[in-house]
N, C-alpha and C positions, 0 to 999 in steps of 0.2 A: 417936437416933444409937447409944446402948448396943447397943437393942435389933437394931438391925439390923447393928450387928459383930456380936455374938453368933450371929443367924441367919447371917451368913457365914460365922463359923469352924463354926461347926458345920456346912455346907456341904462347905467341906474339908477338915476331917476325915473325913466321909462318905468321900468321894472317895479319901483318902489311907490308910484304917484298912487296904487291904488288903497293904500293903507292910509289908514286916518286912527286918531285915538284921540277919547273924549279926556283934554285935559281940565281940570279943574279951572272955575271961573278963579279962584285967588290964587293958582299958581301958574296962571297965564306968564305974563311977565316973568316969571321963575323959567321958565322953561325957555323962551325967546333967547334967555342970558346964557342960560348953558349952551342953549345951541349955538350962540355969536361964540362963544369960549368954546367948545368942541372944534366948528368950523378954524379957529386960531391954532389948533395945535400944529399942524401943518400946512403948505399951501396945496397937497396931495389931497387932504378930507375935502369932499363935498358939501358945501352948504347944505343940499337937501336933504342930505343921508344924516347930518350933524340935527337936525332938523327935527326929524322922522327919529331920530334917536333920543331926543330930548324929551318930545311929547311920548311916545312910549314911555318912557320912565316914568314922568310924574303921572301917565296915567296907570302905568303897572303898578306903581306905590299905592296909589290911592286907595285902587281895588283890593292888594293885599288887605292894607288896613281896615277896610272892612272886614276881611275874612277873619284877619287876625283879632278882631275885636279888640285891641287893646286898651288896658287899664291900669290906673296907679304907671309909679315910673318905670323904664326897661329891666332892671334890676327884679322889680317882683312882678314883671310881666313874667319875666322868666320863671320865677317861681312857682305861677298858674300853669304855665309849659309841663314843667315837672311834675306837677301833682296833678297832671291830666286833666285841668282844667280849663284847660286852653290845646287846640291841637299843634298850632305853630307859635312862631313869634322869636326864636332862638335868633341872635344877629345873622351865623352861616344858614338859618333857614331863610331870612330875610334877601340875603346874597343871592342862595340857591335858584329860588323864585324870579330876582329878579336876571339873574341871566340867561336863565331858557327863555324867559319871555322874549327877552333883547335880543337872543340867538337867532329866532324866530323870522327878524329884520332882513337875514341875510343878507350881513353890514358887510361892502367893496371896501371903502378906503378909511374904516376904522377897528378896530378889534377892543374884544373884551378879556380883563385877565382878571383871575382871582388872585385877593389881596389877602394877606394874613398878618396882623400886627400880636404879637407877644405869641408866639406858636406854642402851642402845646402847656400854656401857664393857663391858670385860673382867670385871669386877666385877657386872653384871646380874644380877637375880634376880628371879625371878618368882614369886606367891603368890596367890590366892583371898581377896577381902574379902569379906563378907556384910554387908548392913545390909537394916534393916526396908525395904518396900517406901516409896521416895520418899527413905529419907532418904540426906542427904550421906554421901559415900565417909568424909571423916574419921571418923566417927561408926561406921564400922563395927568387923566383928570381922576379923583376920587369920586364914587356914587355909595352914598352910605345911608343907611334908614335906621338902623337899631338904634343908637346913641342920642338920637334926634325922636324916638318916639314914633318911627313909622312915617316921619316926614323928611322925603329927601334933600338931603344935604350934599353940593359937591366943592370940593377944590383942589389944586397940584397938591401932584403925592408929595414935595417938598414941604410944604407950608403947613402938612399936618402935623396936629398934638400928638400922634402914635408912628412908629416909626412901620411903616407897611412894608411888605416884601410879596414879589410874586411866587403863587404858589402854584404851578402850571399842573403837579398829580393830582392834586384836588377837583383842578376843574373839568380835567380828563375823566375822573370818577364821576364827577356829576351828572357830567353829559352823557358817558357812557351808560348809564343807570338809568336815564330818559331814556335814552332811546331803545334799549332795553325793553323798557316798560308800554315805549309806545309800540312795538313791532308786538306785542300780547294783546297791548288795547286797541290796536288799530285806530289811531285815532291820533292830529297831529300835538308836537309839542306846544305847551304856553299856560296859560296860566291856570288850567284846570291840572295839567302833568306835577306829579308830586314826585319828590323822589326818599323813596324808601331807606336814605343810609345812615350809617348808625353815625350818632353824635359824633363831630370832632370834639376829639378830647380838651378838655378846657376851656373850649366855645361857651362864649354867651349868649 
């Protein structure tokens, strides 16, 4: 059994060695510790794929936050969103984004779920859990941008201020909706791919 996870990860590694992403010089060190805590969720995750998933993200956040220009606190970011002054920046837009990017990875021994804290209230918020591959949503790690201003934040779904729940239709739409849209653009998913759907109701 050793022997043949080992011949696996070493599989996707192969696979995975040739992607690189420019993380930020001051969230170097941010990124090292997710990836030591990803690699911990199981002894099933691969260090390099825990790895390769952590610099992705702090460098998917970054780029958004460019894109997204943000200004003032998330609260009246949102509010430039709405008054078309802004074209993204909504938290489940922040989500949206950053899971096709991560999708992208084509992660072996970790997976991505949509998180929804307070559903369908004014108060909703939406965020990215990670757990090893199979295991329970609780047991995962949080990836959250909106709350924190466009700068990623993570920690166990337990130890959060907001009670998260996984929301598996959501993420089925999302994806589905990419790729959709990639199969017209010809062209693959990630961080150029938008996806066109109508606001969750109460989302921030």
């Amino acid at each position: 059994m050793i022997a043949a996870f080992a011949l696996f990860s070493a599989v996707v590694s192969a696979e995975q060695q040739q992607q690189h992403f420019e993380v930020p010089a001051k969230d170097s060190a941010k990124a090292d510790e997710l990836a030591n805590q990803l690699a911990g969720l199981s002894r099933r995750v691969d260090p390099n794929e825990a790895k390769l998933l952590a610099e992705s993200a702090y460098a998917t956040v970054a780029q958004l936050r460019k894109e997204y220009r943000m200004f003032g606190t998330p609260i009246f970011n949102n509010f430039l969103v709405y008054h078309g002054w802004r074209k993204r920046g909504y938290c489940w837009q922040w989500t949206e984004d950053l899971l096709l990017a991560l999708d992208t990875l084509k992660l072996k021994t970790l997976e991505l779920h949509w998180a929804d804290a307070y559903r369908e209230t004014w108060q909703e918020n939406n965020c990215l859990v990670v757990t090893a591959k199979g295991q329970a949503f609780d047991h995962g790690m949080i990836l959250e941008c909106w709350r924190h201003f466009g700068h990623l934040r993570w920690n166990l779904v337990p130890s959060d201020q907001d009670p998260y729940y996984e929301n598996t239709k959501w993420a089925e739409k999302v994806r589905a909706r990419a790729a959709a849209k990639t199969s017209q653009a010809n062209h693959g998913v990630g961080l150029q791919t938008r996806v066109e759907a109508a606001q969750k109701a109460g989302a921030r």
